[in-house]
PDB file of N, CA, C and O in Angstrom:
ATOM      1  N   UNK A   1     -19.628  -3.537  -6.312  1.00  0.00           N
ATOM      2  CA  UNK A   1     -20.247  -3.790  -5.026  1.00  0.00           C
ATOM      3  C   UNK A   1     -19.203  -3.982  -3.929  1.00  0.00           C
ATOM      4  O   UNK A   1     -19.481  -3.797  -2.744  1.00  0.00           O
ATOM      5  N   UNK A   2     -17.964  -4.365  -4.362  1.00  0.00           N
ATOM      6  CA  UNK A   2     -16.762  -4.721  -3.433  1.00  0.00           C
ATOM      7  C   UNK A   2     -16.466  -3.404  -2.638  1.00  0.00           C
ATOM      8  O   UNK A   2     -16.158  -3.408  -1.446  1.00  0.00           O
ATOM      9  N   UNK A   3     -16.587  -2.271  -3.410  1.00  0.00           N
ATOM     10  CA  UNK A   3     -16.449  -0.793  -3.036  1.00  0.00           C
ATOM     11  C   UNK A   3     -16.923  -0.097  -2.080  1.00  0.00           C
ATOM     12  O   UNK A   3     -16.458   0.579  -1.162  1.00  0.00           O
ATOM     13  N   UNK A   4     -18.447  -0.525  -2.650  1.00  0.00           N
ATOM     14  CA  UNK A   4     -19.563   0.785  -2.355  1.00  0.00           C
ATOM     15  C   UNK A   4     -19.936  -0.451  -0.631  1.00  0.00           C
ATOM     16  O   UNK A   4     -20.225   0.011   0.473  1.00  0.00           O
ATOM     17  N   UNK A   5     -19.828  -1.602  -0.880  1.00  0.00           N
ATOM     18  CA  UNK A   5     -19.889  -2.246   1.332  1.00  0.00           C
ATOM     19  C   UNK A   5     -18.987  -1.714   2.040  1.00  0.00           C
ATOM     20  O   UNK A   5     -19.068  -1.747   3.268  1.00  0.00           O
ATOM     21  N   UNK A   6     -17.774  -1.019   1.286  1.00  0.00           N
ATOM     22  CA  UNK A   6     -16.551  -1.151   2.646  1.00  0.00           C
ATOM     23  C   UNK A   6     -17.092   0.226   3.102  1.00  0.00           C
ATOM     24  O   UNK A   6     -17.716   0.859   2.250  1.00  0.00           O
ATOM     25  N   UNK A   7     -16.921   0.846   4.480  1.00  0.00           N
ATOM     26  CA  UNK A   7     -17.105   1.933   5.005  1.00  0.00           C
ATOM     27  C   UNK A   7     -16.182   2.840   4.374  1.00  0.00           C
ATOM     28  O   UNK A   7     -16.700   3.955   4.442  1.00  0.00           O
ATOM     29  N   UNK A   8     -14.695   2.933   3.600  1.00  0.00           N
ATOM     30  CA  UNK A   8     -13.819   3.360   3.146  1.00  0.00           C
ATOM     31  C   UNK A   8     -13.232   4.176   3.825  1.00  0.00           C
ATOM     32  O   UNK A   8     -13.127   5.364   3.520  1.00  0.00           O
ATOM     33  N   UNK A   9     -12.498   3.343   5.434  1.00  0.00           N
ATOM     34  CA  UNK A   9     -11.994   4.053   6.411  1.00  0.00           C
ATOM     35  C   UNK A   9     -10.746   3.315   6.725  1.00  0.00           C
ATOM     36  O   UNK A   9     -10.467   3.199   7.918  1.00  0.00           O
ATOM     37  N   UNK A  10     -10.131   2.913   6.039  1.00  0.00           N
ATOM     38  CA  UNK A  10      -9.032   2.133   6.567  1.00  0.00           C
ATOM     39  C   UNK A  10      -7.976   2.605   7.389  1.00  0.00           C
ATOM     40  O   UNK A  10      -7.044   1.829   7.606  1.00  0.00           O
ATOM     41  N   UNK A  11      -7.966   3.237   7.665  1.00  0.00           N
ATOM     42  CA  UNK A  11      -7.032   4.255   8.953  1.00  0.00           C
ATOM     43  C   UNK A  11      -6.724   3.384  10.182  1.00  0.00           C
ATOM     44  O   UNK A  11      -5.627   3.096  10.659  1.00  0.00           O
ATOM     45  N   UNK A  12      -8.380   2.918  10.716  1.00  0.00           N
ATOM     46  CA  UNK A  12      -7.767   2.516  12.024  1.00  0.00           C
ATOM     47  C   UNK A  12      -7.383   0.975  11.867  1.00  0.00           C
ATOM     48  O   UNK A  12      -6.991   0.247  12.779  1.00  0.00           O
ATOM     49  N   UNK A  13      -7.589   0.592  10.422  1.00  0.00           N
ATOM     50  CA  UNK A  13      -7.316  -0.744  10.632  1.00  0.00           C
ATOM     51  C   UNK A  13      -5.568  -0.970  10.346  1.00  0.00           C
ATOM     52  O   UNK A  13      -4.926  -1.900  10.834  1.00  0.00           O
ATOM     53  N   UNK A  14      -5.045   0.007   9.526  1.00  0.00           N
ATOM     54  CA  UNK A  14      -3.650   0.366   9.860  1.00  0.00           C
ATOM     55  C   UNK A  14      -3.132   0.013  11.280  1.00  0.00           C
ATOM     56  O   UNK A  14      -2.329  -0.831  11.679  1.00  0.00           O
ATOM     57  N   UNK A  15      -3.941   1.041  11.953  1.00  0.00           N
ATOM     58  CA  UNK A  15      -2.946   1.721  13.587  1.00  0.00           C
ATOM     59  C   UNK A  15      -3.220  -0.065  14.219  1.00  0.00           C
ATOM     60  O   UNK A  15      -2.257  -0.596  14.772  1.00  0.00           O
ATOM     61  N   UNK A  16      -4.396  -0.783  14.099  1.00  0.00           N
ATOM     62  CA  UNK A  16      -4.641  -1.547  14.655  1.00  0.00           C
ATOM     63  C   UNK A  16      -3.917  -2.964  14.681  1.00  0.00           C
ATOM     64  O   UNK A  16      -3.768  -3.641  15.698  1.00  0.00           O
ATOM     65  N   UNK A  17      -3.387  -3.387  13.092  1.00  0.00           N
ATOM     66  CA  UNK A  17      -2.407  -4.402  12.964  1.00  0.00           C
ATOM     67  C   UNK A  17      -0.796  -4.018  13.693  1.00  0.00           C
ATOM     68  O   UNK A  17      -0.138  -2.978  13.661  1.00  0.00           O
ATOM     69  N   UNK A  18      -0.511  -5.452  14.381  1.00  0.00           N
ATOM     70  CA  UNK A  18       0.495  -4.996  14.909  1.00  0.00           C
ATOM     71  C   UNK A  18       1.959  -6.005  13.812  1.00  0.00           C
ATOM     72  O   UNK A  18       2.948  -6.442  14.400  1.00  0.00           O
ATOM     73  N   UNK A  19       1.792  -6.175  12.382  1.00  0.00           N
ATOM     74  CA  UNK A  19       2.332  -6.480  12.101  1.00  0.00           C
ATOM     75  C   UNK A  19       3.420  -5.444  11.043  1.00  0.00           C
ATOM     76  O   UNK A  19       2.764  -4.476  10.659  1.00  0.00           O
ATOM     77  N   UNK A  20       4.229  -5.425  10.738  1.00  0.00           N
ATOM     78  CA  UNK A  20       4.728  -5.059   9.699  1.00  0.00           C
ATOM     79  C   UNK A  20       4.019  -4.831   8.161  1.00  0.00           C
ATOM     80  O   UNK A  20       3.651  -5.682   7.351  1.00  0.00           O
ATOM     81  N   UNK A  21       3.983  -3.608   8.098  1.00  0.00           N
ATOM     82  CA  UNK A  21       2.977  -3.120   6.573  1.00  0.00           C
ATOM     83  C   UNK A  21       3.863  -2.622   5.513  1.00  0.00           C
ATOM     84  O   UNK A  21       4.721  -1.812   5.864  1.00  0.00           O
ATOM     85  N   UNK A  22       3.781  -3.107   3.759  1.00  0.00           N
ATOM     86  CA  UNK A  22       4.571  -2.185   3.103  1.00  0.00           C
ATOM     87  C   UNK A  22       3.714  -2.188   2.268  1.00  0.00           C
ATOM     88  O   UNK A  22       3.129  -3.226   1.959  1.00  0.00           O
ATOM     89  N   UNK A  23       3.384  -0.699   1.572  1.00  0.00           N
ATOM     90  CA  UNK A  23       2.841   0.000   0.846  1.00  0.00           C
ATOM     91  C   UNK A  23       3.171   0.215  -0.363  1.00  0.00           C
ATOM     92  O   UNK A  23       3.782   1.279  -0.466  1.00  0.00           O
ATOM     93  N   UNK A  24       2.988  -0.517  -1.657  1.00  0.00           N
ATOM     94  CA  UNK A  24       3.554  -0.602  -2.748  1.00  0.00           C
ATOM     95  C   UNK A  24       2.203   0.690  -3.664  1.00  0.00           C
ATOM     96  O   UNK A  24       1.083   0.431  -4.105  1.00  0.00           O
ATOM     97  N   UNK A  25       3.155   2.349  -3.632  1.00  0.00           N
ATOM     98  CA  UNK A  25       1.847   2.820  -4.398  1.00  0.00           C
ATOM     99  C   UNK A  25       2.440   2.999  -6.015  1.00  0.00           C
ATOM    100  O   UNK A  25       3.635   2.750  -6.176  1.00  0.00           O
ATOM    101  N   UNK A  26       1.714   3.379  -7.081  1.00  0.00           N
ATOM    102  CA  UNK A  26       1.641   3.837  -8.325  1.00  0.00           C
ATOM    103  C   UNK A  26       2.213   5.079  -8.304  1.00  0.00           C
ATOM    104  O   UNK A  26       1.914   5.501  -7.187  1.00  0.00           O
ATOM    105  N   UNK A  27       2.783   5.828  -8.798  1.00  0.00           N
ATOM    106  CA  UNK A  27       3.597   6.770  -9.474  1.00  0.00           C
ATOM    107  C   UNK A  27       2.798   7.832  -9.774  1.00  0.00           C
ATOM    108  O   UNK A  27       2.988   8.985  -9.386  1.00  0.00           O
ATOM    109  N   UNK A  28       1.405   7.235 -10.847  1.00  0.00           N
ATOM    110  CA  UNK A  28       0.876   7.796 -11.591  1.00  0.00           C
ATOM    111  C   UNK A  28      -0.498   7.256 -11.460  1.00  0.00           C
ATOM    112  O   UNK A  28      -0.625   6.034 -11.530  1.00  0.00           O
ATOM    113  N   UNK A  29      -2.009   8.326 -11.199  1.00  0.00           N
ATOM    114  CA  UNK A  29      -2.980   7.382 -11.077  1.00  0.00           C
ATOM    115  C   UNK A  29      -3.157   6.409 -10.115  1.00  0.00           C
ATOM    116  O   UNK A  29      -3.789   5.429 -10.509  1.00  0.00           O
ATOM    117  N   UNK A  30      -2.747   6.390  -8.849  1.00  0.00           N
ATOM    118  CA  UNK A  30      -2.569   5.446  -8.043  1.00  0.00           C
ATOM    119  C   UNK A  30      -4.287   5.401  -7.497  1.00  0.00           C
ATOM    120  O   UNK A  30      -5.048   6.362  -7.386  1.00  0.00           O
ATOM    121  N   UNK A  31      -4.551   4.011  -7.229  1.00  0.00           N
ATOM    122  CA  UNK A  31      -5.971   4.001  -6.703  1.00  0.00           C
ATOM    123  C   UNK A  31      -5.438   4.057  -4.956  1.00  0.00           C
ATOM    124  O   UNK A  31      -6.365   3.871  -4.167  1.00  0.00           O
ATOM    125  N   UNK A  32      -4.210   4.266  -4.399  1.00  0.00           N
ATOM    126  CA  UNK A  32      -3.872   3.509  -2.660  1.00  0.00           C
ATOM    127  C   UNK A  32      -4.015   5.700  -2.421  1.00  0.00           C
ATOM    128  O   UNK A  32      -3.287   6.456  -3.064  1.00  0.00           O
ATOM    129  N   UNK A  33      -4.960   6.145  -1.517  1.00  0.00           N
ATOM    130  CA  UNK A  33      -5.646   6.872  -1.495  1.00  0.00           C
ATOM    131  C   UNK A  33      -4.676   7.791   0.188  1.00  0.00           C
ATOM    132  O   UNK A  33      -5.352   8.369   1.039  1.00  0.00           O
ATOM    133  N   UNK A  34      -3.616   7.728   0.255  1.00  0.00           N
ATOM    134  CA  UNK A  34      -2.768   7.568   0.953  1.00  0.00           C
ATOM    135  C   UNK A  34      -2.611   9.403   1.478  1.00  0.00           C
ATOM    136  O   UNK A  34      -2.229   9.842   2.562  1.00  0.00           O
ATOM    137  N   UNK A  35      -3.048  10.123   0.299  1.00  0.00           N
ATOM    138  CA  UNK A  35      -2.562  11.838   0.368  1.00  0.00           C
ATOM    139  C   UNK A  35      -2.788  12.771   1.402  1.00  0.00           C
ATOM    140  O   UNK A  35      -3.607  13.674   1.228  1.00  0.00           O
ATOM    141  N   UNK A  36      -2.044  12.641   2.655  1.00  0.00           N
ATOM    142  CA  UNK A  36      -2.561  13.558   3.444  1.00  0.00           C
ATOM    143  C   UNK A  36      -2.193  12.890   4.859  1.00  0.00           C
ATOM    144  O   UNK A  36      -2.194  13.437   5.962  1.00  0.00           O
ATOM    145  N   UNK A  37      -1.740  10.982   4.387  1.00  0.00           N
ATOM    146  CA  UNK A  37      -1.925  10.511   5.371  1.00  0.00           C
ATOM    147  C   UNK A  37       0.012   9.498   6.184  1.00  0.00           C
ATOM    148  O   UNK A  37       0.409   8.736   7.066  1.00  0.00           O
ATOM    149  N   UNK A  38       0.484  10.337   4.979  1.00  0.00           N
ATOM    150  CA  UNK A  38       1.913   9.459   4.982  1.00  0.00           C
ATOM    151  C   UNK A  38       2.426   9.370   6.156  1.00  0.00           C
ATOM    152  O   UNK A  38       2.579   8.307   6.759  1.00  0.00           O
ATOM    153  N   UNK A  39       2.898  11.093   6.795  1.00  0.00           N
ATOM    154  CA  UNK A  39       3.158  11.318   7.770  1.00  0.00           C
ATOM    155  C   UNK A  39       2.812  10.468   9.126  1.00  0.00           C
ATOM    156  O   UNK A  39       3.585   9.950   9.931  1.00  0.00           O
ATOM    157  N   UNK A  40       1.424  10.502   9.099  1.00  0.00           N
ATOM    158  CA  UNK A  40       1.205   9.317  10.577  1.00  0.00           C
ATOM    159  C   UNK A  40       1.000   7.914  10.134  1.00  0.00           C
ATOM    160  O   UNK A  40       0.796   7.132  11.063  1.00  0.00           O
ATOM    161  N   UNK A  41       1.006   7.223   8.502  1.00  0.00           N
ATOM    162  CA  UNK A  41       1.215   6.007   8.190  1.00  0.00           C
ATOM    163  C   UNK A  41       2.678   5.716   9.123  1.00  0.00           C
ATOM    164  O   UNK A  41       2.962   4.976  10.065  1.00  0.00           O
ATOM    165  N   UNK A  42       3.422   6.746   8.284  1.00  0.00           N
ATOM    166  CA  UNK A  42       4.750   5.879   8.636  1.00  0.00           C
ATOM    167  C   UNK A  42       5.745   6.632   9.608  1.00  0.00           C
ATOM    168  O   UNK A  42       6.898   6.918   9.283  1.00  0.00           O
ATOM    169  N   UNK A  43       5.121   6.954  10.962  1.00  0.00           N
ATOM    170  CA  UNK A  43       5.696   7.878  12.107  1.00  0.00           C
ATOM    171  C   UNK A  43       6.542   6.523  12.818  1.00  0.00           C
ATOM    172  O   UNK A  43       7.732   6.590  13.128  1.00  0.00           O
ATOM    173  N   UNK A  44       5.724   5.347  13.000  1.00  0.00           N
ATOM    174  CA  UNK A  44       5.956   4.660  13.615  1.00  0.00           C
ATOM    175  C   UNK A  44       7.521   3.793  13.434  1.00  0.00           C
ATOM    176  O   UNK A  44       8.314   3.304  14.239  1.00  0.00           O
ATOM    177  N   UNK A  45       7.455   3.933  11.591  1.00  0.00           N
ATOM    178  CA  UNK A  45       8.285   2.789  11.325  1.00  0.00           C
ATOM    179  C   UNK A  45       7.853   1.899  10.670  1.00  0.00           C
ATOM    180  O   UNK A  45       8.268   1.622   9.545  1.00  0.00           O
ATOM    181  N   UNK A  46       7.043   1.369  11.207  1.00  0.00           N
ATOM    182  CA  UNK A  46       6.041  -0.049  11.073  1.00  0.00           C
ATOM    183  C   UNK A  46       5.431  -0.265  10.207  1.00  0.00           C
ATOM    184  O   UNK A  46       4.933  -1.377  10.031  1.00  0.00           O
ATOM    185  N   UNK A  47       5.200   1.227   8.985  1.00  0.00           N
ATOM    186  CA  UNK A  47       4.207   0.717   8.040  1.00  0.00           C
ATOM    187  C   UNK A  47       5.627   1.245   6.932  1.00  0.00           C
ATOM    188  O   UNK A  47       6.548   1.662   7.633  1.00  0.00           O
ATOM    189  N   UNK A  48       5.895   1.290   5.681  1.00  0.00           N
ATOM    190  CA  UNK A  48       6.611   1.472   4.926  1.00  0.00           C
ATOM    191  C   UNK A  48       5.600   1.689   3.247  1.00  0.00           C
ATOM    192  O   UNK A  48       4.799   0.860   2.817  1.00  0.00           O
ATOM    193  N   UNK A  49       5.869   2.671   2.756  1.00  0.00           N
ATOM    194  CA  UNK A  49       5.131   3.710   1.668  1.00  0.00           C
ATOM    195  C   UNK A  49       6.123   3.723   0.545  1.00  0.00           C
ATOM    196  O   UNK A  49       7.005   4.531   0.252  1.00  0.00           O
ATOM    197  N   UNK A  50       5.690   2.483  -0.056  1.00  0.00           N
ATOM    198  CA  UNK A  50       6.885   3.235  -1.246  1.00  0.00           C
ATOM    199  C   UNK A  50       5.999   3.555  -3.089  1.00  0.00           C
ATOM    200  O   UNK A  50       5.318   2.897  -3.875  1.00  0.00           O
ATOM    201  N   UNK A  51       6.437   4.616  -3.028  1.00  0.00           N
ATOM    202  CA  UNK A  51       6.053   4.891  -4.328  1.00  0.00           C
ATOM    203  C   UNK A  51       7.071   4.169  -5.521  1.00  0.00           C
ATOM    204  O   UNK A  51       8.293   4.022  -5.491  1.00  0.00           O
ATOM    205  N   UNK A  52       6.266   3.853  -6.375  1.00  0.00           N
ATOM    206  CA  UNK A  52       7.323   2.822  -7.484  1.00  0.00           C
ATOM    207  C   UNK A  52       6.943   4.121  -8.709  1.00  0.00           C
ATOM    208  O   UNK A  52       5.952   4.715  -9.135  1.00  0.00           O
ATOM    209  N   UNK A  53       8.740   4.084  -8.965  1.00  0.00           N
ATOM    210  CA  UNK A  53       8.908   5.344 -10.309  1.00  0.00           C
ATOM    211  C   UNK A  53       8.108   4.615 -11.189  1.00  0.00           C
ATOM    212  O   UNK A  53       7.577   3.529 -10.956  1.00  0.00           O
ATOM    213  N   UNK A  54       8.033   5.478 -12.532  1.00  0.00           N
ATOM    214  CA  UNK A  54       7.069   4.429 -13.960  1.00  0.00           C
ATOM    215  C   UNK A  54       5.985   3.508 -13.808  1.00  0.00           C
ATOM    216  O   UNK A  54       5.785   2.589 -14.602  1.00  0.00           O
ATOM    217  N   UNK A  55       5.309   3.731 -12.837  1.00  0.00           N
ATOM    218  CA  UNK A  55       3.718   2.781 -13.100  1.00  0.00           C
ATOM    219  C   UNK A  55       2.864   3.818 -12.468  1.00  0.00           C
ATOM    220  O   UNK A  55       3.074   4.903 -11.924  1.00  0.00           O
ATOM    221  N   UNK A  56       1.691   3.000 -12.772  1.00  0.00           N
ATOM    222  CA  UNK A  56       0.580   3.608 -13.053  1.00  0.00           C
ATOM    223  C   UNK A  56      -0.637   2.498 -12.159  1.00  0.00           C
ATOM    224  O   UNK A  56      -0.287   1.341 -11.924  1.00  0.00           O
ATOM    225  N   UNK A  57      -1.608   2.840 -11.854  1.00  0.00           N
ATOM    226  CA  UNK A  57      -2.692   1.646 -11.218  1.00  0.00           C
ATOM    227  C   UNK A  57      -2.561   0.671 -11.531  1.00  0.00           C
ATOM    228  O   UNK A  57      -3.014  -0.173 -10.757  1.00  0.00           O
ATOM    229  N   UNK A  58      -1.735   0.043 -13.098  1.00  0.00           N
ATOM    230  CA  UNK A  58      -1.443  -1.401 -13.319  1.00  0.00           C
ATOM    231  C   UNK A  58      -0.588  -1.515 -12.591  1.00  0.00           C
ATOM    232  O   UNK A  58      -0.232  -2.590 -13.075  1.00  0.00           O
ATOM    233  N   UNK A  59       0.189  -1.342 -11.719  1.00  0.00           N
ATOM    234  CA  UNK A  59       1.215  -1.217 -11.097  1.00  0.00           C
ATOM    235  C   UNK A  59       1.914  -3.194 -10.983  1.00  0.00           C
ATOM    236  O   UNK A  59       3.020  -3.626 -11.306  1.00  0.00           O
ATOM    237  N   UNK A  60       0.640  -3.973 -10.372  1.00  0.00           N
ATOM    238  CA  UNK A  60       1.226  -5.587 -10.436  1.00  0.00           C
ATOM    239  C   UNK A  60       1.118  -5.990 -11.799  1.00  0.00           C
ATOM    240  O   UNK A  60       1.666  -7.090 -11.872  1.00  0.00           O
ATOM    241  N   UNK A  61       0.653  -5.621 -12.996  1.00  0.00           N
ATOM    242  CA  UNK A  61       1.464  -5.848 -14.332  1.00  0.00           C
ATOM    243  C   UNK A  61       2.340  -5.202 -15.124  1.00  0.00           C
ATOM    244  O   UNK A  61       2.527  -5.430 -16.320  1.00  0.00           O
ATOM    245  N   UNK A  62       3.157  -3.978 -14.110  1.00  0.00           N
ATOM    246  CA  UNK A  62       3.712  -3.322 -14.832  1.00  0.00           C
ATOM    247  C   UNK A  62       5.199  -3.704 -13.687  1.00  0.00           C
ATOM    248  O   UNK A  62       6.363  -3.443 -13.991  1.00  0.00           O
ATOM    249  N   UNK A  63       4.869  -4.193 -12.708  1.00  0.00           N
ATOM    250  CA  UNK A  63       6.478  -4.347 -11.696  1.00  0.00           C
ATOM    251  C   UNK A  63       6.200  -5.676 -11.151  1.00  0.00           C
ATOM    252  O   UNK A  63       6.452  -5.632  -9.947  1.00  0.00           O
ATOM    253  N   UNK A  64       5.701  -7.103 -11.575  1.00  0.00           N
ATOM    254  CA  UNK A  64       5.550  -8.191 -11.122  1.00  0.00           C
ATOM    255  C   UNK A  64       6.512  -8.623 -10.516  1.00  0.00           C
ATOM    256  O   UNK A  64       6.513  -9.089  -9.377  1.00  0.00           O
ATOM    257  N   UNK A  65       7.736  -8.450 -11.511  1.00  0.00           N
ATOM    258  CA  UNK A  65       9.097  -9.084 -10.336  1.00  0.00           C
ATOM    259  C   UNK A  65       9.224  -8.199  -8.735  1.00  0.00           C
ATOM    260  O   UNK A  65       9.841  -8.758  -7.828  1.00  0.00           O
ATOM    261  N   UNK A  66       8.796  -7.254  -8.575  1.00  0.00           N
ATOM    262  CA  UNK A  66       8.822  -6.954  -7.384  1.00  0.00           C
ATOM    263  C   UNK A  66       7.736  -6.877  -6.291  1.00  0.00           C
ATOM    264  O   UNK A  66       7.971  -6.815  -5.084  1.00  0.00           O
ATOM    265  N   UNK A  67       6.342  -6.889  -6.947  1.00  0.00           N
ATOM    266  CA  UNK A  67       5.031  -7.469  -6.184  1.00  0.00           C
ATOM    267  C   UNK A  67       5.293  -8.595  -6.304  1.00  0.00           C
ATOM    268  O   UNK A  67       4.505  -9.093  -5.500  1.00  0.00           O
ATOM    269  N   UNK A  68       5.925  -9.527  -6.798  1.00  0.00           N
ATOM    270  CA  UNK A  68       6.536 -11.039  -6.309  1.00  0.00           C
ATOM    271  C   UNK A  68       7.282 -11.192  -5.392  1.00  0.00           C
ATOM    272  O   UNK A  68       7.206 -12.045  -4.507  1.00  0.00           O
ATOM    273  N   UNK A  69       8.212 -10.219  -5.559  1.00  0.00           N
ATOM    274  CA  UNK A  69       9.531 -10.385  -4.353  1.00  0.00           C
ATOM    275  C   UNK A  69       8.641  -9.637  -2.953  1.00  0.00           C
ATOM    276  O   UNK A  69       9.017  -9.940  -1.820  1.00  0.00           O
ATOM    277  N   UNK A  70       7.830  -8.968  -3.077  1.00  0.00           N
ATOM    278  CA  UNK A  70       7.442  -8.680  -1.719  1.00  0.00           C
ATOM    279  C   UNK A  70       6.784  -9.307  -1.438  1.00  0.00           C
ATOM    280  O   UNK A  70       6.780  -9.218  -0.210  1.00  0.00           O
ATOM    281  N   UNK A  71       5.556 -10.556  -1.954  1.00  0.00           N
ATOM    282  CA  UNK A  71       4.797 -11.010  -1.083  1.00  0.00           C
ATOM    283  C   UNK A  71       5.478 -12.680  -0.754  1.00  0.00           C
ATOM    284  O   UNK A  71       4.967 -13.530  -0.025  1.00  0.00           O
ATOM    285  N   UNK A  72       6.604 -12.782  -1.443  1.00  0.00           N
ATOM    286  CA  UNK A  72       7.188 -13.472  -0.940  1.00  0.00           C
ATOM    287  C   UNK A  72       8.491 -13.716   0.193  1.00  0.00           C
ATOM    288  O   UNK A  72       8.990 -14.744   0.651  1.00  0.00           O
ATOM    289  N   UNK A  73       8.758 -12.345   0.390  1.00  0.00           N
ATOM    290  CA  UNK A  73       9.216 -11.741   1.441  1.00  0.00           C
ATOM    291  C   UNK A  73       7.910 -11.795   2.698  1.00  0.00           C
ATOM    292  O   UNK A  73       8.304 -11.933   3.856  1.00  0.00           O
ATOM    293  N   UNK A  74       6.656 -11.706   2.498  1.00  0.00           N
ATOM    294  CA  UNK A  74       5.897 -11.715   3.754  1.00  0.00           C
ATOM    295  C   UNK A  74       5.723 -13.138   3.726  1.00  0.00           C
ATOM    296  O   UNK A  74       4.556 -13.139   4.117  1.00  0.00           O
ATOM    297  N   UNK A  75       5.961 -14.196   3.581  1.00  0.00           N
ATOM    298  CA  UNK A  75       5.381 -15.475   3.306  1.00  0.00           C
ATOM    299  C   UNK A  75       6.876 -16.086   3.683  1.00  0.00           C
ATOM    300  O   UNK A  75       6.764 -17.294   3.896  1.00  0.00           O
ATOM    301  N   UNK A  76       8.145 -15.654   3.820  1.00  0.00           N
ATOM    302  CA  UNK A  76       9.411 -16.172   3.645  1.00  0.00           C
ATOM    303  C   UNK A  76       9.788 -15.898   4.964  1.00  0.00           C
ATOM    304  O   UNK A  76      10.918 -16.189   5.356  1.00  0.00           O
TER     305      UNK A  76
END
């Protein structure tokens, strides 16, 4: 149900934050739906796309030390 409420348009809510964004996607299987859209994600600078080698949609139980180090980098 978390899914099927969202309009599944997150585009303008990108352009719209004026904070600093980083994009932690999957390798393999990624659910972050990004294909088509890198180019004007990250024209600005402002948003940052990184694909992590060797994972897969588990991606925060397969690279915890570094989905740790980044959200404690936004919190730090």
């Amino acid at each position: 149900s978390n899914f099927a409420s969202h309009g599944h348009d997150p585009w303008p809510s990108f352009e719209a934050a004026d904070v600093p964004i980083r994009i932690l996607k999957a390798e393999t299987g990624s659910t972050c739906r990004s294909d088509g859209h890198e180019a004007a994600l990250t024209a600005s600078g402002r948003i940052r796309l990184e694909v992590i080698p060797g994972t897969t949609h588990f991606l925060p139980m397969e690279r915890p030390d570094l989905v740790r180090s980044t959200l404690l980098d936004l919190v730090g």
